[in-house]
N, C-alpha and C positions, 0 to 999 in steps of 0.2 A: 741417547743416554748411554753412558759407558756400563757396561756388565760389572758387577759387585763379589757375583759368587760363582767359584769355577767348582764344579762337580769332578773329584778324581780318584781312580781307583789304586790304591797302595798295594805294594807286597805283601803282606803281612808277617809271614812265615814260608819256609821251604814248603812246596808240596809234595807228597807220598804219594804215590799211584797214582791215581786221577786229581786232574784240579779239581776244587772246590771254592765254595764263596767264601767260605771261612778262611783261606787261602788271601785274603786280600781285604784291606778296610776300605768302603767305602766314604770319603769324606768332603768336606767342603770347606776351600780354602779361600782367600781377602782373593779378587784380583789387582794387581799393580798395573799403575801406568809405564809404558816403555819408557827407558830411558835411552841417551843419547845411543844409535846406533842400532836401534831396538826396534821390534816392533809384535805388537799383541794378533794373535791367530784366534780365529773362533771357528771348531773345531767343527764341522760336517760329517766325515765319514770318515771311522775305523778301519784300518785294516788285520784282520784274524791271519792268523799263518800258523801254522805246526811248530815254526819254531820257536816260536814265544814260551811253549813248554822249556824247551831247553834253556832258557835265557832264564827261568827261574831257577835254575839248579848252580848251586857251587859249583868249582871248579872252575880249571883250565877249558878255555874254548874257543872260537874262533874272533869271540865277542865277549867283553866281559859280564858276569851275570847282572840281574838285575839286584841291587841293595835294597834290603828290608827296608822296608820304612820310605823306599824312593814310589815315585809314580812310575806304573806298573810301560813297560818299552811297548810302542806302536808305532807303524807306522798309520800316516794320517794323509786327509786330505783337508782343507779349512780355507778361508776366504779371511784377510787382514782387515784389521779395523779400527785398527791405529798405530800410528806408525812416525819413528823418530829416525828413521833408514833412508840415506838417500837413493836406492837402488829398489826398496819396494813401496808401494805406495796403497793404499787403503782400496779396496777393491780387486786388488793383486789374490789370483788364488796360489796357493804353493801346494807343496807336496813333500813329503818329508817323516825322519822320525817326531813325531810331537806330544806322542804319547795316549794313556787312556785319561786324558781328560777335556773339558769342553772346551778349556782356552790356553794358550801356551805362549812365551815370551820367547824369543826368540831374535838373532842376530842375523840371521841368514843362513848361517853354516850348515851344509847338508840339507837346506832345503831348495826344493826348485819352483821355479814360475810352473803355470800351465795352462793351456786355452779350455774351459768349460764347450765352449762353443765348436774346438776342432773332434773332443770325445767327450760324453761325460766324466765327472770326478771319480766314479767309482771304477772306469776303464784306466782311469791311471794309478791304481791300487793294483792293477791285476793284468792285464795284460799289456801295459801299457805301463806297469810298473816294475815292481821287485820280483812278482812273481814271471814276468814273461823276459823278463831281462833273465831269471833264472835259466827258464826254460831256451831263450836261443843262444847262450853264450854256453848253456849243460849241451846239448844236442849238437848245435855248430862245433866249438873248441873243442871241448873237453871231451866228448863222443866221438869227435872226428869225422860226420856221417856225408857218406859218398852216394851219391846219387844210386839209385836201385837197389838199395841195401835192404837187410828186413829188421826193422825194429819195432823193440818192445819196451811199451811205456808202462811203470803200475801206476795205480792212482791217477788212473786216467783222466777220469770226471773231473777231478779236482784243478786247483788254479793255475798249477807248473804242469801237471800232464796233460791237459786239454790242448794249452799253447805247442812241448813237445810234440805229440801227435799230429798238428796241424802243418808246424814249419817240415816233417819229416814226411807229410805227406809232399806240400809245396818242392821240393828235393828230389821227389820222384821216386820218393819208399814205398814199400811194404809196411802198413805199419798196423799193430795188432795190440790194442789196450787191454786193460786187464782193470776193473773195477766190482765194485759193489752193487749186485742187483740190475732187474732187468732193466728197469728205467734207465740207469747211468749206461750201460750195456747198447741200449737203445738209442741214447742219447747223443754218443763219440762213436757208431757207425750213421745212424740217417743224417745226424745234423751236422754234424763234425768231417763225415768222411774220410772214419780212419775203417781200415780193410776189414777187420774181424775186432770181435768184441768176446771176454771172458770173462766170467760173471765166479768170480772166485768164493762165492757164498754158496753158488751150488755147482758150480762144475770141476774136478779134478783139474788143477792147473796146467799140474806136468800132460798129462794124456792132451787137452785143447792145444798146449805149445807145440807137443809134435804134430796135432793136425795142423796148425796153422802158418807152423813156422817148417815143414818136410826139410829144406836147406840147412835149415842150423838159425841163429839170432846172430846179426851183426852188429847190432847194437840194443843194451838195453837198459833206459834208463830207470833208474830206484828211486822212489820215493817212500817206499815201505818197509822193506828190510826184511826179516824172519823167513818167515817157509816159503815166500815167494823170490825172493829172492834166492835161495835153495835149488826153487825150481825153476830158474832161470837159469841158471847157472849148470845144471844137467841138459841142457840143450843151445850151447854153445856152436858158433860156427867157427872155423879156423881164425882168429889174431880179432878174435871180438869184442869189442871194448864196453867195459861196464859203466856207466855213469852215478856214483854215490850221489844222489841230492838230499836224500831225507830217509829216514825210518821210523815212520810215523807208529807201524805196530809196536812199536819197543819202547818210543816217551813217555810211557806212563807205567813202567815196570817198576816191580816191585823186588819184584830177581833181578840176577847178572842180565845183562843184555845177550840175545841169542845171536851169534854170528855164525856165517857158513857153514856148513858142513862139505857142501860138495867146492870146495875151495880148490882141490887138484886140477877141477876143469880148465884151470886157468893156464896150468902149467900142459896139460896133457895139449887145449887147442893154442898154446901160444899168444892168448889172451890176456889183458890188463883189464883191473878196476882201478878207478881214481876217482876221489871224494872232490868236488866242487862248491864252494863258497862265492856268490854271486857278487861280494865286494870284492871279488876281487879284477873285475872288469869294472870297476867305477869310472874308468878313466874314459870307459868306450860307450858309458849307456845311450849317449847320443846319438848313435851309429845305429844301436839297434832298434831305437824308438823309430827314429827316422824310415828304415826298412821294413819294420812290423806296421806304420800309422801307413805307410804304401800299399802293403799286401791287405789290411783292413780296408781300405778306401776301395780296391780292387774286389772285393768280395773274396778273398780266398784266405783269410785268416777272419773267424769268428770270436767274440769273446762275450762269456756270460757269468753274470754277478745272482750271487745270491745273497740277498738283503735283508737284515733285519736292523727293528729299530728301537732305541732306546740305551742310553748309556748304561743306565742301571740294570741292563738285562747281561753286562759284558760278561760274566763270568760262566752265563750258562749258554751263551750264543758260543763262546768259545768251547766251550764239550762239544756242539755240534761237530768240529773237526774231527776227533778220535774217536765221536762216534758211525761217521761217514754218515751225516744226517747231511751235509752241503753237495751242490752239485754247483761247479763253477767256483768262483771267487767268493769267498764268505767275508761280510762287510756290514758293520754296524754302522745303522745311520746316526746320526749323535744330532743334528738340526737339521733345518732348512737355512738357505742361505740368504 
């Protein structure tokens, strides 16, 4: 029996500081049958990410924002179940953007096949998807990182730093995370195997970086922005390269966004930052699933999801990002399949 009512979450309005549910209507709309070329997704598992904050905001970006009144941008994972496409067929799982809602129409564009059977769905949301494509094309490319190096992840625990940490250990780094609390702390040295852990809730940043880092930082990637980044930036090693991914402290301000202060480091050690945008390797994500789904098989790249479920919870499973209540890939389950 075909589905009738797709459950989906709208913009509603811009958000001010933190999201909110008021931020978004919840509503339910007819489903349609595909038509020629078409085919209907029934919608599994959410993907949450930091930057879906930003995708709510006007302006110029790398992406354009989401429109009022549209279904709120996600990425998805979902399993087909009807289908007028001659390239996918009913049982086909994809991957793609699809949005926050249960069921989605779709053409193909931008979505991909995936085997359930080679990873779960939720491993191709996150390490295996946008966020670990982030994390080896940020670290690899844009990092530049050379074997022996010492690098510094923040937001370690999380779904792009977990992966950083892991490929720059495979590389033959030094590599020293920097998260929230003893558990996450705990988590990205015993389980993970990244060298040193910095629990920035209670230990002075800058003072841990020069214990852990005596050489300098040769690479370090950002996913949080404000005073750690500050104090990253005061222990530079010569021609060290900064990696911009995210600035998760700052999405939810209500002030100017705080940027650098020790910004001279760059000139003093002959250092570069460069911001990275993970579409912009769309061309090569084959490459690197291909090489990550290797080192995962092998035991030396781990990946872990953090699951919750229920569509109707999307608004407040998403705070858990800014408030570092996730460890690993944060992911709402929407069905069973």
């Amino acid at each position: 029996m075909s589905p009738t009512v797709n459950r989906q979450f709208k913009l509603a309005r811009r958000p001010v500081g933190m999201v909110k549910r008021s931020d978004f209507d919840f509503v339910e709309a007819p489903v349609r049958d595909p038509e020629d070329g078409e085919f209907l997704v029934k919608t599994l598992y959410l993907s949450l990410d930091p930057a879906m904050r930003g995708w709510m905001n006007e302006g110029k970006s790398y992406i354009p924002p989401v429109g009022l009144g549209e279904v709120m941008r996600a990425g998805a994972a979902g399993v087909i179940v009807a289908s007028k496409h001659p390239s996918f067929a009913v049982g086909d799982h994809v991957v793609g953007a699809l949005g926050v809602q249960e069921y989605a129409i779709s053409n193909g564009k931008g979505l991909s096949k995936v085997d359930p059977t080679v990873a779960p769905l939720p491993v191709y949301l996150g390490t295996l998807g946008m966020p670990g494509m982030t994390a080896y094309f940020g670290i690899l490319e844009v990092g530049e990182l050379k074997d022996g190096e010492t690098v510094v992840v923040s937001g370690a625990a999380g779904a792009v730093g977990q992966v950083v940490g892991q490929i720059a250990k495979i590389k033959g780094c030094h590599v020293v995370g920097i998260a929230g609390g003893a558990d996450k702390c705990r988590y990205i040295t015993e389980e993970l195997g990244f060298d040193a852990a910095i629990d920035y809730k209670s230990e002075d940043v800058k003072e841990a970086l020069k214990q852990h880092c005596p050489k300098g930082i040769d690479v370090y990637f950002d996913n949080v922005g404000g005073d750690i980044l500050d104090a990253a930036l005061s222990r530079l090693a010569m021609h060290a390269r900064i990696v911009i991914c995210g600035a998760i402290s700052q999405y939810n301000n209500t002030e100017p966004v705080k940027g650098p202060s020790n910004y001279l480091s760059l000139l003093v050690n002959r250092a570069s930052m460069k911001g990275m945008v993970v579409f912009d390797f769309a061309a090569r994500y084959g490459e690197a699933v291909r090489e990550m789904a290797g080192w995962m098989k092998q035991g030396k790249l781990k990946s872990r999801e953090d699951i919750a479920e229920g569509i109707e919870n999307f608004p407040e499973t998403l705070l858990k990002l800014f408030k570092g209540e996730n460890t690993g890939k944060l992911v709402l389950k929407v069905a069973d399949a």
